[in-house]
N, C-alpha and C positions, 0 to 999 in steps of 0.2 A: 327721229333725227331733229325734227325742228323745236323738241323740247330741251336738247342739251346745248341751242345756239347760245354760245356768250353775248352778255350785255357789253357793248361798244358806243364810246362816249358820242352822242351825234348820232348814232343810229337808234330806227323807230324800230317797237316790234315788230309791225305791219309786214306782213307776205308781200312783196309784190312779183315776184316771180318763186313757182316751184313746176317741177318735174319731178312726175310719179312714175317710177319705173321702165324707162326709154328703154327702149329696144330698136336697131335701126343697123339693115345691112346692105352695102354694095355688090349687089349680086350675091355671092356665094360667100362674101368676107363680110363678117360681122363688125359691127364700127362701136355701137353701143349695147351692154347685156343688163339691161336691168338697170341704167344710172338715175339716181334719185339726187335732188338736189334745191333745196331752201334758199332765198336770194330774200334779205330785208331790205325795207326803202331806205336809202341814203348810207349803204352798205358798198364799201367795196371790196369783192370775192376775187380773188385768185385761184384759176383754175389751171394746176401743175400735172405735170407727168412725161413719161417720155415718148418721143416721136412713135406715133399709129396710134396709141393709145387710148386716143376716141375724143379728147379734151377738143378741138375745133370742133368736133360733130357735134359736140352736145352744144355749144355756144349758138351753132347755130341754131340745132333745134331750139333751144332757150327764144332764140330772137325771130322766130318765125321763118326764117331761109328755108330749113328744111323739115319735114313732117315725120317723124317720127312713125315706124312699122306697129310699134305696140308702146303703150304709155300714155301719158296726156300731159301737156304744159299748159299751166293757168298764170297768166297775168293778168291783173289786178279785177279777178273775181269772174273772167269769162277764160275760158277755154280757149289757146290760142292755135292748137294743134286742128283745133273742128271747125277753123274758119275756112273762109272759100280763099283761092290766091287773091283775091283783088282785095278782101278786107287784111288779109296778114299783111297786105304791099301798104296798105292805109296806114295801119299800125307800125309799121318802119320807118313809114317817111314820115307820120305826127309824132310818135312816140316815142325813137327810140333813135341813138344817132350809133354811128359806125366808126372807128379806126381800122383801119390793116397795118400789116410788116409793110408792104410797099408805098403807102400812102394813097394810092391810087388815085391821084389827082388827073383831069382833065386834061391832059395835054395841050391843046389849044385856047383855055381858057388862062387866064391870067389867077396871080395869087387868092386876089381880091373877088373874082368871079368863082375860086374853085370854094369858096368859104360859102358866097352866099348861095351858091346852090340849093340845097336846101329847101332856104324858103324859099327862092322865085317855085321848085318842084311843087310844093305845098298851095302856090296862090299870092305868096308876097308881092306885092309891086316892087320895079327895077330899084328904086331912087331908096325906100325904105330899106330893101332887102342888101344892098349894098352898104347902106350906111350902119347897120346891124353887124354887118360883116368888120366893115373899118374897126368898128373898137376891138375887136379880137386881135388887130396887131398890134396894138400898144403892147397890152396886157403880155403878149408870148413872145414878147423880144423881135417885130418883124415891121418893127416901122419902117418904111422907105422900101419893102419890098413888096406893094401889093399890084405893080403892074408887073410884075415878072412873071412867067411862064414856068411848069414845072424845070424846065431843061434848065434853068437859071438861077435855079436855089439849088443849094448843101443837101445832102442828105437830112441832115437835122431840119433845116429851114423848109423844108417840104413836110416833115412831121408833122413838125408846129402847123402848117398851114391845113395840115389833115386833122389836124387836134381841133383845131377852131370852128373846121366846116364840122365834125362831127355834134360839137357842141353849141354850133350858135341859134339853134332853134332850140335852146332851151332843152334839152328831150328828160325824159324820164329813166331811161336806161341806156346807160352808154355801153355798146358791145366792143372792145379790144382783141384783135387777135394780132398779138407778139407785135405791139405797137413801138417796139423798140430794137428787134430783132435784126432791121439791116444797120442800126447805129453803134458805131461807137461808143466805149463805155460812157464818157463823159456828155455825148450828148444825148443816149440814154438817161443819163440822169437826168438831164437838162429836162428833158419831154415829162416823166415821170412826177420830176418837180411841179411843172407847169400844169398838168395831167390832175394831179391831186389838188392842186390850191385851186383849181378852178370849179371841181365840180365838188368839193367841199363848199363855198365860198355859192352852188346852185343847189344844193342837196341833191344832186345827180347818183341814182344809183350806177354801179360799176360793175360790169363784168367784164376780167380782165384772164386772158390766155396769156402762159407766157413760159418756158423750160429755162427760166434765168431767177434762182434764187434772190437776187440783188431787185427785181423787179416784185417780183413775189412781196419781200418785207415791205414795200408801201400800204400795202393791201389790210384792212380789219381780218381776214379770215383768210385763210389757202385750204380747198380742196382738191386734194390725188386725186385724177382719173389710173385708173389700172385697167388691162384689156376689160374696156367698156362699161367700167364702174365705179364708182366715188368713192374710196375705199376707207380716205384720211382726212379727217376735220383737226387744223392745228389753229393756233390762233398767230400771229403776224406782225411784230413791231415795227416801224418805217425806220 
């Protein structure tokens, strides 16, 4: 597989995530049968398919959430499947940042508080780790709202604000799952737009979930999951 990956302008050869033959079931229902699957650094993959079809399961085993019954995932030269939970929780919170469909921001914390999370988790000081935070709303259209509270932003404007926490420690691999899924077309793009010029602009690798075509085309590469395996490598123009 990893010999017929297309050259993509910006993207390095370098491995830094692959999955050898996942296998993984909930009980008696099979999630994943055998999915293989190649990630380059400073790549962003699209991982397509329709609802059950195992595409969440594998993102997370990709990202350490959950451990795989049979297979192994290596990122960047160790084995992330064979770590203990408390080194996999290490490697999420330095390594690797998050978006969801919901945004899943804090409730009780403010815009500007749900961004720098992050680093304060990691060790950052208040003063530093907040003002790290602040430039992220210039940059995503969210000036003047970083004391607001989830309940007080747009759907869109809670996005952005999950866009930002995801990405303001820098991380290495951004994990999306249908990061655009409860928005509206237009401010789906809006996120998408913002989404891409940002960690373009980091070299941020990308792994992106998503059952919306129009999401998909931002992406270097889309791969099909089918019950529980990578079936299609296309390639993806924005």
């Amino acid at each position: 597989m990893t010999a017929d990956l297309p050259a993509v302008a910006g993207v390095t050869t370098t491995k830094i995530i692959e999955a050898r033959e996942l296998s993984l079931s909930f009980g008696s229902t099979p999630a994943l049968r055998g999915a293989s699957l190649t990630v380059r650094q400073g790549e962003i993959v699209a991982v397509m398919g329709p609802s059950g079809s195992g595409k969440s399961t594998l993102l997370h085993c990709l990202a350490g959430i959950l451990v795989p019954d049979q297979g192994e995932v290596w990122y960047g030269g160790q084995r992330l499947d064979a770590l203990s939970d408390d080194r996999r929780s290490a490697l999420r919170r330095d390594k690797f940042g998050f978006v969801f469909q919901s945004g899943q921001l804090v409730p009780e914390l403010t815009a500007e508080e749900n961004v720098a999370l992050p680093l304060l988790l990691s060790g950052t000081r208040r003063v530093p780790a907040t003002t790290a935070a602040r430039k992220w709303f210039g940059t995503l259209g969210l000036d003047g709202l970083e004391g607001r509270r989830s309940g007080e932003l747009s759907g869109g404007q809670a996005q952005r604000v999950a866009l930002a926490r995801g990405l303001v420690a820098n991380p290495e691999v951004l994990f999306a799952d249908e990061p655009t899924g409860s928005l509206d077309s237009m401010s789906g793009e809006l996120v998408m737009d913002l989404l891409t010029a940002a960690v373009r602009e980091q070299g941020t690798t990308v792994v992106l979930v998503t059952h919306d075509a129009r999401v998909a085309a931002y992406a270097d590469r889309e791969v099909i999951v089918r019950d529980g395996k990578v079936t299609t490598l296309t390639g993806a123009t924005p």
